[in-house]
N, C-alpha and C positions, 0 to 999 in steps of 0.2 A: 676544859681542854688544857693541858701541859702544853708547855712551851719548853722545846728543846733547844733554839736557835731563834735569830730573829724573821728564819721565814718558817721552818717547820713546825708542826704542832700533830700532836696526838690526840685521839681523843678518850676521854676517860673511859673506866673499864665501864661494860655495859650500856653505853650511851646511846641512847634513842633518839639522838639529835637528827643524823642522817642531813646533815648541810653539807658535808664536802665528804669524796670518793674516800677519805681517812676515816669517816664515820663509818660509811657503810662495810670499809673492811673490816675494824675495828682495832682493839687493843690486845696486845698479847693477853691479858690479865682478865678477858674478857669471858665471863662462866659458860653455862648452858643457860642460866636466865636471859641473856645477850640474844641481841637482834642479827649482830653484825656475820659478816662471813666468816669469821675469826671464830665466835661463839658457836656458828655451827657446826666449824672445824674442829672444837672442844667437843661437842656434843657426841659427833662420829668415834673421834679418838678413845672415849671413856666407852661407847659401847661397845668397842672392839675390844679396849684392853685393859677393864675392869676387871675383878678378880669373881668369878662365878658365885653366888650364893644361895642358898637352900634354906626354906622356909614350908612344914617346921623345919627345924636343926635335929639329928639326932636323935627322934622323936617317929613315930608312926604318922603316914599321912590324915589330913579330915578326909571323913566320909560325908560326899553327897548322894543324897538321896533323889528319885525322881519322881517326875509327876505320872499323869496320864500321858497314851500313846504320844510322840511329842507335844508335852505339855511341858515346859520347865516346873521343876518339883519347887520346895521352899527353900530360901536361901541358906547355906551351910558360911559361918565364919568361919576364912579359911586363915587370914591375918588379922591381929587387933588391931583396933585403934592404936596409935602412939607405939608400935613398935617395932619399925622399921624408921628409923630416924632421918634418913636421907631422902631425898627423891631416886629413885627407881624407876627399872623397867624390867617387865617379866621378857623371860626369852621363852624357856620349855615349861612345860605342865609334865611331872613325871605323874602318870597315869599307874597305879602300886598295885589294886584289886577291883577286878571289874565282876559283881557277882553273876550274872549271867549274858550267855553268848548277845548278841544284836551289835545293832550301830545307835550309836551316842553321839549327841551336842552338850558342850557344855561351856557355860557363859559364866565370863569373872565380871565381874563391878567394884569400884574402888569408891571410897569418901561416904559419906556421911548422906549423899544424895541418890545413892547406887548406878554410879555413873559407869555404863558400857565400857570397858576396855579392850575386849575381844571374845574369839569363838573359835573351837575346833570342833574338831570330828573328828571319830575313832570308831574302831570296830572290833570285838572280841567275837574267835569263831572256834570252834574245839577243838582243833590244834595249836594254838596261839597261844603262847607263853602273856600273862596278865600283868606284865609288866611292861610299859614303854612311855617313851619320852618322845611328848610330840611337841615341835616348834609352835610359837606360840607370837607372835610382835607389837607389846601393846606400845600406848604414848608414857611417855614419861610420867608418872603419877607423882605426886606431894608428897612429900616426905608427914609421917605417922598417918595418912591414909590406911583405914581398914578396907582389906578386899574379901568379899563373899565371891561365891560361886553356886551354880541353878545345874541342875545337866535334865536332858530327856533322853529317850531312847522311842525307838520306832515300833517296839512292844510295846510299853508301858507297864506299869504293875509299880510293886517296890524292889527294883532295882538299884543297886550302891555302886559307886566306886570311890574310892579313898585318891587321895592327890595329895600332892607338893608340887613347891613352886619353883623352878631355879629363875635367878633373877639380879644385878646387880644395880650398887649406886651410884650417883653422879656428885 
């Protein structure tokens, strides 16, 4: 803890002390790794007004493949290991080509243990442009985390649709 005056004090950035109301506010300097109010305040700020990003870049979406009638198919690498270097959080799933009409689930997992980070649902029907961006709110994932993705559909068969990710860092 800093000492600013002989009665005021701060506490350091990130500090998990939580002894006095200063802790649990926290410190200006205080990240997203922070406990404190302060840290959650950071947290809010950067998801709001971080600068959007696209993964791949520039590039055609992965195709996932499905399984049977809802069965999730086998997993598709959608990001490699080690190459988003920040911690992150996806916002939209841009959904590029859905090969035939139904409704779709499709599940991301991030790290090296294929941990859940969320799920949507979508629908392609024969008037439907095979393009869309569907919201998506995962947790903050580690920074060089690989994420795969599974999808099913309520038909089944071999069924694709190709994705990208928008998503920014903290």
């Amino acid at each position: 803890m800093a000492k600013l005056s002989s009665r005021i004090y701060v506490p350091s950035a990130d500090s998990s002390d939580n002894e006095t109301i200063r802790d649990v506010v926290g410190n200006k300097n205080d990240g997203h790794n922070g406990d404190s109010i302060y840290a959650g305040v950071e947290i809010l700020q950067d998801h709001v007004h971080h600068a959007s990003l696209v993964y791949p870049t520039l590039a055609n979406g992965v195709t996932v493949t499905e399984g049977a009638a809802w069965t999730l198919g086998a997993f598709a690498q959608i990001v490699p290991a080690s190459t988003i270097g920040d911690a992150f959080d996806i916002h939209h799933i841009s959904i590029e080509n859905i090969s035939a009409n139904g409704v779709y689930e499709l599940v991301l997992y991030y790290g090296a243990g294929n941990t859940e980070c969320g799920r949507v649902r979508f629908v392609q029907n024969a008037v439907q442009d095979t393009v869309m961006n569907i919201p998506m709110q995962t947790p903050i994932i580690p920074a060089d985390s690989r994420i795969q993705a599974k999808v099913a559909s309520a038909a089944g068969g071999v069924k694709t649709v190709d994705i990208s990710l928008f998503y920014h860092t903290y």
